[in-house]
KOLNUZA-212186 format. One record per residue: x, y negated, z of N, C-alpha, C in turn. Coordinates in steps of 0.2 Angstrom, whole numbers, plus 5000, padded with zeros to 4 digits. Layout:
residues N
XYZXYZXYZ;...
END
This chain:
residues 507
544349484128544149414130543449414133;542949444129542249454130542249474138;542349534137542449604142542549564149;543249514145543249484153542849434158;542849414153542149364156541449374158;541449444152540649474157540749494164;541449524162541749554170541849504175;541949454174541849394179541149374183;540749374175539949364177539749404183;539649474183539649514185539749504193;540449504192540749524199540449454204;540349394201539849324203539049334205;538849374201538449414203538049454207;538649494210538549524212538749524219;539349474220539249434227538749394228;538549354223538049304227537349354228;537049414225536649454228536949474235;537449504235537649534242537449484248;537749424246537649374250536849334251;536549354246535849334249535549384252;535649454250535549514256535549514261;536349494263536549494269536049424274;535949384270535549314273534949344274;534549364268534049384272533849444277;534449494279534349524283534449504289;534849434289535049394296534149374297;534149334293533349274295532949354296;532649424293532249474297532349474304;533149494302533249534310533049474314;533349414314533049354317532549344320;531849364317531249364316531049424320;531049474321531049494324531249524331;531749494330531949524337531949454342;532049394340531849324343532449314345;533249324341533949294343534049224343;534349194346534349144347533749084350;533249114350532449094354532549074359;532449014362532349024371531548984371;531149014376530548994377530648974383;530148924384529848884391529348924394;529248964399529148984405528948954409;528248944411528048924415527948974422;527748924429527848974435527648944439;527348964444527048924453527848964456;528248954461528648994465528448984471;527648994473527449004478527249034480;527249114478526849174477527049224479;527649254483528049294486527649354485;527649424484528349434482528449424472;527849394470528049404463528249334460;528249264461528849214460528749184468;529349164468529649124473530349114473;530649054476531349034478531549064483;532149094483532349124488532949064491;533249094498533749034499534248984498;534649024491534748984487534548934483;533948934483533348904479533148934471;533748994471533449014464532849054464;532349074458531949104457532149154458;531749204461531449274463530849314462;530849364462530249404463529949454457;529549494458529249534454529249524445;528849474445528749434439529449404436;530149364441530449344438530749384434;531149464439531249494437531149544429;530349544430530149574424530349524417;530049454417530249434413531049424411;531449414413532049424411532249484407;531949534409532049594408531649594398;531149604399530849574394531349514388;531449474392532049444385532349474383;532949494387533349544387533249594381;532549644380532149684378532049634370;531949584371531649564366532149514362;532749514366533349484363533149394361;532849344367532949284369533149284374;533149214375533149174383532449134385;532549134391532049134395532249044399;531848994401531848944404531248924408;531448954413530748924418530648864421;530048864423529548794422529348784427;529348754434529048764439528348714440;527848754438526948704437526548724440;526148684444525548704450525048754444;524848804449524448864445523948824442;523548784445523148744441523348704436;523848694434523948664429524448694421;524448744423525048814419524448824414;523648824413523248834407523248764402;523248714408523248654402524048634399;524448654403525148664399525148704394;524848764393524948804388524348794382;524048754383523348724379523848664375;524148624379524448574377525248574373;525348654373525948684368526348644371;526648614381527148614382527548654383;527248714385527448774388527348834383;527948904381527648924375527449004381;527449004386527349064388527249024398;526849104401526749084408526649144409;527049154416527049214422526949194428;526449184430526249174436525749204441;525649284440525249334444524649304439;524549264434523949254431523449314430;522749324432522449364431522049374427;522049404420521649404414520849434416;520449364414519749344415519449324407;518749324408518549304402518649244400;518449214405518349134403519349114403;519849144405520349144404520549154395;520349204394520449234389520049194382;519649154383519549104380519949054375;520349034384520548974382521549004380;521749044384522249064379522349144379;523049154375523049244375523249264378;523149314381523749354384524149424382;524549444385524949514384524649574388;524949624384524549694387524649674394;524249704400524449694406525149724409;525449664413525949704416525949714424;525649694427525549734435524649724437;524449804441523849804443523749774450;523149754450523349724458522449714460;522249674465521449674468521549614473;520649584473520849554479520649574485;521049524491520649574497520749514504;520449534507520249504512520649504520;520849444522521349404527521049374530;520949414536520749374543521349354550;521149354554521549364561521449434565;521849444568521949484571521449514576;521149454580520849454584519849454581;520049454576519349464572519049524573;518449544575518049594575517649594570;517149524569516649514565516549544556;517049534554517549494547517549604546;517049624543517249704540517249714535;516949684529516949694523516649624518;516649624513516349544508515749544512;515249594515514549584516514649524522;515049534527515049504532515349434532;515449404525515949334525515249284524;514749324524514149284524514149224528;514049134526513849094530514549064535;515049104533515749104535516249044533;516849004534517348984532517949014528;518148994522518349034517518848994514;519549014514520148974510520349004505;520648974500520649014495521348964490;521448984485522048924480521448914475;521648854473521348834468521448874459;520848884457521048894450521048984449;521049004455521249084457520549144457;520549194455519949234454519649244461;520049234467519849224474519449164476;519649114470519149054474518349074468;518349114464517849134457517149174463;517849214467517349284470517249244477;517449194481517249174486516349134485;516449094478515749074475515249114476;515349184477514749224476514549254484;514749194488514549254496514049164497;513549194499512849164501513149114508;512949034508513249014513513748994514;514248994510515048974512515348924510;515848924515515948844515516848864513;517048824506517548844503518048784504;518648824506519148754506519648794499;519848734496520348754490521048724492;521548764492522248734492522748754488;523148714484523648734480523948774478;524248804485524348864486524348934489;524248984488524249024494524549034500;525349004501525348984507525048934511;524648894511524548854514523648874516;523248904510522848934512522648994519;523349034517523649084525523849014531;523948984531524048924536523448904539;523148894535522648854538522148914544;522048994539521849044542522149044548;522849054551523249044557523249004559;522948944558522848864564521948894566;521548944562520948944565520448884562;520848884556520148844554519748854549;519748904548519348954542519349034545;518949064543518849114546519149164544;519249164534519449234532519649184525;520349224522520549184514520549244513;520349224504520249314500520649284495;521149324494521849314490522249404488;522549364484522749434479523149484487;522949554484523149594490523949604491;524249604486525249624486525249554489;525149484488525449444490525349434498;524849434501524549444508524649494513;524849574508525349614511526049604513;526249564508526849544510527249504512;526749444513526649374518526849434526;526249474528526249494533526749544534;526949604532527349634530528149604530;528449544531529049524532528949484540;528449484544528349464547528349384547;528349354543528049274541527549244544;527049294544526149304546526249314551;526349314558526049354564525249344565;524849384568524149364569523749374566;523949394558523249424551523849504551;522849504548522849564545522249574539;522149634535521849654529521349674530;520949664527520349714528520449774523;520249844525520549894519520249904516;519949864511519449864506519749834503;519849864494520049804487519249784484;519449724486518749704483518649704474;519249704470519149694464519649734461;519849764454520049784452520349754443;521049724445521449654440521949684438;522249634431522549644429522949604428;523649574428524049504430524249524421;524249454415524349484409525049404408;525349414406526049324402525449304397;525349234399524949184395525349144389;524949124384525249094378524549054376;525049034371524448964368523949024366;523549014359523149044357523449034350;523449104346523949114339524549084339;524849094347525649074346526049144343;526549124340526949164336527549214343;527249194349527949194353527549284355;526749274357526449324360526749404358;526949414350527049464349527749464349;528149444350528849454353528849464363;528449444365528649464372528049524372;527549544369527449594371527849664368;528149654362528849664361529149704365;529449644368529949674374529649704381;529149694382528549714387528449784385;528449824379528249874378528849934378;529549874377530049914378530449924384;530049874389530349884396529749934399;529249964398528650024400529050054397;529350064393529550154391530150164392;530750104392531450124396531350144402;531150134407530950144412531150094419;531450024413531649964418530849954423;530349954417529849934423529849954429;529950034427529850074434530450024441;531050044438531449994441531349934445;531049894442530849834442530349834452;529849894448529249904452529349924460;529849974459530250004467530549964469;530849904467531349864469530949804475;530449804473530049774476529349794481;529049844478528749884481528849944486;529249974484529550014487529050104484;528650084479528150144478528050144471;528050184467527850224458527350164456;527450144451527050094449526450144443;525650094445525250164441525050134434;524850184429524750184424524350134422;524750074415524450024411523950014406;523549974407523349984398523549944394;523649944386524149954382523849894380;523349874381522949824378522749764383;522449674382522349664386521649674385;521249664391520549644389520249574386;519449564385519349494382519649464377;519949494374520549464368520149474362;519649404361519249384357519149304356;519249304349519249214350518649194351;518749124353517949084356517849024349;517149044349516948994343516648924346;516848864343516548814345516148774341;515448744343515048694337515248624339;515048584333515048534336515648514335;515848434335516348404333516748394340;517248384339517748374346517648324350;517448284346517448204351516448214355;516148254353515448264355515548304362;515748364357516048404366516448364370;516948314370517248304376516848254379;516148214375515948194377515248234383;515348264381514748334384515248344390;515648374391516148384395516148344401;516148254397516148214402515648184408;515148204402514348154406514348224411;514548294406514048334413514648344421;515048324418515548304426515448264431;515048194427515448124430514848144438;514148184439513748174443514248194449;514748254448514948294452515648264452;515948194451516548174451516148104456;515648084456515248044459515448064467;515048114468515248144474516048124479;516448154474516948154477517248074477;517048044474517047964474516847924481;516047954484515947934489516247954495;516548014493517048034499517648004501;517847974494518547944494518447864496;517847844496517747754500517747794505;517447854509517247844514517947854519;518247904518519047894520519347834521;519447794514519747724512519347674518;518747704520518547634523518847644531;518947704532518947744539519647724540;520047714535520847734536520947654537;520747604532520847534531520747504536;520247514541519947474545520347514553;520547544554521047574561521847524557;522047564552522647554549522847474551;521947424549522247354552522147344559;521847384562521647364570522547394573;523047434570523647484573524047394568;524047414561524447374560524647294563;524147254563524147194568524247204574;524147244579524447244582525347264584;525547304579526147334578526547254573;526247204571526447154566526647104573;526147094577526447064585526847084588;527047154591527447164593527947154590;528047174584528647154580529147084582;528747014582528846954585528946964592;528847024597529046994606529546984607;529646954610530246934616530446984620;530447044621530547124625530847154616;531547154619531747204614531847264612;531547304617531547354617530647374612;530347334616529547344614529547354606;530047294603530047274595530547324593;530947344596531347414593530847474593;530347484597530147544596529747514590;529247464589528847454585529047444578;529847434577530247454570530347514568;530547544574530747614574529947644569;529447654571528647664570528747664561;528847594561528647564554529247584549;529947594551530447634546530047694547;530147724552529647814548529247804546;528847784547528047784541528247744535;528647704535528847674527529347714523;529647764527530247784526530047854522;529547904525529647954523528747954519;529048014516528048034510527548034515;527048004513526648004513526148074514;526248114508526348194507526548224512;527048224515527548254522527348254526;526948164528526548134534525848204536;525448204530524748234531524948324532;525348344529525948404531525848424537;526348364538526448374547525948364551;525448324551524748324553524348384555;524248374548523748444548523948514548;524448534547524848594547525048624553;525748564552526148554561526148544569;525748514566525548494574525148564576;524648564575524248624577524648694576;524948694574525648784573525848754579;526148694580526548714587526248714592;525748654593525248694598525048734600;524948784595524648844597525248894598;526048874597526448914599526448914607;526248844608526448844615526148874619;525548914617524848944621524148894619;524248844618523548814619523248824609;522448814611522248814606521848744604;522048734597521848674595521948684586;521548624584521548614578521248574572;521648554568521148474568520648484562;520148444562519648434555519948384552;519848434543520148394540519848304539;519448304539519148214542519748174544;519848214550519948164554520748164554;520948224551521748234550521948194545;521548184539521548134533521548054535;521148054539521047954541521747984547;521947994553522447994553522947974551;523148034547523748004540523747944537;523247954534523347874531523147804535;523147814540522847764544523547734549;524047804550524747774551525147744546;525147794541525547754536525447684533;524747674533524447594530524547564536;524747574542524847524549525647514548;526147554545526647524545526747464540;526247484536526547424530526247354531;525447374533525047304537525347274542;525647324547526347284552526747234551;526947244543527547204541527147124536;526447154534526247074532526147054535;525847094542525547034547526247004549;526747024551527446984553527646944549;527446964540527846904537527646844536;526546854536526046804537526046744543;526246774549526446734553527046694554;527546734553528146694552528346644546;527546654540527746624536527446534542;527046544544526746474548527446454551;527346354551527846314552527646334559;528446314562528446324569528046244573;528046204568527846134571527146144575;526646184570526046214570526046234578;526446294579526546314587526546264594;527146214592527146174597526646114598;526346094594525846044591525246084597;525146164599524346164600524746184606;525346204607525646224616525546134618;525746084613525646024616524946004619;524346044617523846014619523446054622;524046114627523846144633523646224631;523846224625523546304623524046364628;523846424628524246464628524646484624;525246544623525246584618524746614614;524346634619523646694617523446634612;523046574616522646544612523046514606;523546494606524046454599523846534594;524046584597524146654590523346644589;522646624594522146674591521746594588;521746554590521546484586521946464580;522546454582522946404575523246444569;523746484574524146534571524046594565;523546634569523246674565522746674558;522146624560521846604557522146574547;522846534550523046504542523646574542;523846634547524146674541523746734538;523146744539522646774539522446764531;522546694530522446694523522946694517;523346664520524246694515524146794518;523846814520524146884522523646924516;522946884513522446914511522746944504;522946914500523246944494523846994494;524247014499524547074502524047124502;523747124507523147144510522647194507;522447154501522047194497522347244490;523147224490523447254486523547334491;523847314497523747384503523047414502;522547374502521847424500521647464494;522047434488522047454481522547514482;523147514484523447564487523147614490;522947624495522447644501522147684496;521747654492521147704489521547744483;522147754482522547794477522747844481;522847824487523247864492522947934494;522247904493521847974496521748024490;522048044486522048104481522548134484;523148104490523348164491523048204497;522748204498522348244504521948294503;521848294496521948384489522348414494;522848404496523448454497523048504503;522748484508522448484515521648544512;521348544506520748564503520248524504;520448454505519948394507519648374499;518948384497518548374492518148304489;518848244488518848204488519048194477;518748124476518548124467519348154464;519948164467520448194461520348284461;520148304471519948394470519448404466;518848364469518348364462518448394454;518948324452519248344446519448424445;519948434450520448484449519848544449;519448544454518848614452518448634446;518348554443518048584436518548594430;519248564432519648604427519848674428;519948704434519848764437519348804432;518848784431518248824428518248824421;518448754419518248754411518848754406;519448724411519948714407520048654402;519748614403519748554398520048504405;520448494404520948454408521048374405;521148364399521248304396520448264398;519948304398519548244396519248234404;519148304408518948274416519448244421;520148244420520748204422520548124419;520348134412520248054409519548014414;518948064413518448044418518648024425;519248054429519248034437519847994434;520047964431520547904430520147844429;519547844426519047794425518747774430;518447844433518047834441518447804446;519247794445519747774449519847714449;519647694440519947604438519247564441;518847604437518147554442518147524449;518247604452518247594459518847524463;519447524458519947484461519847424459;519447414451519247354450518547304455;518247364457517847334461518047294468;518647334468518947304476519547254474;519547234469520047184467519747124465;519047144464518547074463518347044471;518147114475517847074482518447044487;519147074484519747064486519846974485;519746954477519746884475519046844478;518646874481517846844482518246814487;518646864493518546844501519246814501;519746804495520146734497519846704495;519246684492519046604488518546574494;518046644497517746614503518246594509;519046604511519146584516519846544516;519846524509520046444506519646394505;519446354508519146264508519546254501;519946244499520146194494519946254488;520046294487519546344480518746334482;518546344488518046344490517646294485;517946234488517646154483517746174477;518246204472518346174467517746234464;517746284467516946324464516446284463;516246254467515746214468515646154463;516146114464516246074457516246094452;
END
């Protein structure tokens, strides 16, 4: 009876051991291999040939491929994240993002702020002119020159260092090559595969390379800093170099032997900070706000350019709306559906991009300055909307009003420019200045264009220092001020052309 019972014990035992072996070799193997894991991936898909959407809209390219492969290797899933290149280090600062493949090029000041993985492709910048370029032979010659570049990129780091130049930053590499093709920059210095390959599909016609690498880089997968994900994807990064996917990976796109990596990345030391957190982001702020000023006056000075055409088109377009020719008031709704219908974004696009590409297909040479491309844009779009107050402000006036001053000989002209105008001038004022409070928001997007107005500002010193949270909070404040200021003179100039507030100020 003894006998049995130990024999019981036992064999209880010795399954519940087996069965915590087995658990804890599931949770090991788990652990290391990263089953069941999926990670957020971050990515620009603007960068051809290493991320971009192909015409399905799915991702593509170099990098996609690689990192797939790397899961695979490392036995996760993969979930990508499409984030403007300038914003993929504050996402991964901010542990939205647990990893980033975006041709990122490991730098000091990168390696800073987070970690990277051994290098997985070598690459250089180099140098994109036009075709018809003699001048333009090597960096010595970009002297005193116009220079496009993406924001936040080791090309916009090495443009800083050519004596005399004048820098446009844009979002992306494509549209930095655009701008080179409209002729309104001399030469972009951007990563060499990508620029090769722009031209090389024939996308490009009319640039070419100078054959010179200016620099000698290393593209590394970014991570937080002591994220636990780092040593799983380099993981599978080490097992995709010695299977010989990489190579795979690399002819598939290249067409050529991929050359030898190091094992290591560079820079990969942690940064020590003094000083309490709320001092430095205060340090952060004051030393920004001189150079956030700037682009502040830039952006009234736009604001004033665009508000004051925008009223002289929209008033006009807010009359014709009322004619008696219906054809006239059909075009001038036609007008004001498209500029209220479509982005604003799309608008300055087509402007500054568009127009000048087709022109110059046609043979003629032309091209606009961003100045005047930017108060354009906005100068239409804020005439569509001004068209429709002025329509309502008038129409809000009693028709009694109209015939009361035709009774006493007026014209049309004179009833709309004595009676009429005047009282809906003042019902139209508090619309009016909400369009102006508008109007001055509006002009951050003209960033898109390389126009260095208070949001680019922002976006170049995040570019540099990578503190996002606290120079995004500085141009959100420079933005509140600015719109408070225009909401006081906004309330100033209804009270002054109100008599009845008038008085009771005064009382």
């Amino acid at each position: 009876m003894v006998g049995l019972r130990f024999g019981r014990w036992l064999h209880c035992f010795l399954v519940v051991g087996l069965c915590c072996l087995l658990l804890n070799g599931c949770s090991l193997d788990n652990r290391v291999s990263g089953e069941g894991k999926t990670l957020k991936v971050a990515t620009e898909p603007a960068f051809p040939p290493f991320e971009f959407k192909g015409q399905g809209g799915e991702l593509q390219g170099f990098s996609i491929d690689l990192m797939r492969a790397i899961a695979t290797a490392a036995n996760f899933q993969v979930n990508f994240q499409s984030i403007p290149f300038d914003g993929i280090i504050p996402a991964l600062q901010a542990k939205t993002m647990d990893a980033a493949i975006s041709s990122i090029t490991i730098t000091e000041a990168r390696a800073k702020s987070v970690s990277f993985s051994r290098p997985y492709f070598k690459s250089g910048l180099a140098i994109a002119i036009r075709q018809n370029n003699q001048e333009i032979t090597g960096f010595d010659s970009l002297k005193n020159k116009k220079i496009a570049v993406q924001l936040g990129t080791t090309g916009a780091l090495k443009a800083k260092s050519i004596p005399g130049v004048q820098i446009r930053s844009f979002d992306s590499a494509p549209l930095a090559l655009q701008e080179l093709l409209n002729g309104n920059v001399d030469a972009v210095i951007n990563d060499a595969p990508v620029t090769l390959y722009a031209i090389n599909t024939g996308n490009l016609n009319g640039i070419k390379v100078v054959q010179q690498l200016l620099t000698q880089e290393y593209y590394g997968i970014a991570t937080a800093k002591n994220s636990p994900n780092l040593a799983l994807i380099n993981q599978g990064l080490a097992k995709v170099l010695k299977n010989d996917t990489y190579t795979q990976i690399y002819q598939k796109w290249f067409k050529a032997t991929p050359p030898a990596l190091p094992d290591k990345a560079p820079f990969q030391k942690e940064s020590t900070q003094t000083g309490s957190a709320i001092s430095t982001s205060i340090g952060v702020i004051l030393q920004a706000l001189p150079f956030l000023l700037q682009g502040a006056l830039v952006t009234l000075e736009i604001t004033a350019f665009s508000i004051v055409l925008g009223l002289i088109g929209g008033s006009l377009l807010g009359i014709i709306r009322l004619s008696d020719i219906a054809l006239v008031r059909w075009l001038a709704r036609a007008y004001v559906d498209f500029f209220r219908g479509t982005p604003l974004l799309v608008q300055i696009f087509m402007i500054y991009f568009g127009i000048p590409a087709v022109i110059q297909e046609l043979g003629f040479t032309f091209s606009f300055d961003r100045l005047s491309a930017a108060v354009i844009a906005l100068s239409l779009n804020s005439a569509a909307y001004i068209a429709e107050i002025v329509r309502a402000g008038i129409q809000s006036i009693e028709l009694g009003q109209a015939e009361a001053s035709q009774s006493l000989g007026f014209s049309s002209v004179q009833t709309m420019r004595y009676v009429i105008f005047p009282q809906a001038l003042r019902r139209m004022l508090p619309p009016l200045g909400n369009e102006f409070i508008s109007m001055l928001k509006d002009t951050s997007l003209v960033t898109t264009i390389g126009f260095e107005e208070l949001l680019r500002k922002g976006q170049l010193i995040v570019a540099e220092n990578y503190r996002a949270f606290e120079i995004y909070l500085a141009v959100a404040l420079v933005y509140l001020c600015l719109t408070l200021l225009s909401s006081q003179a906004s309330s100033w100039l209804e009270t002054q052309m109100n008599p009845i507030k008038r008085r009771k100020e005064k009382v």
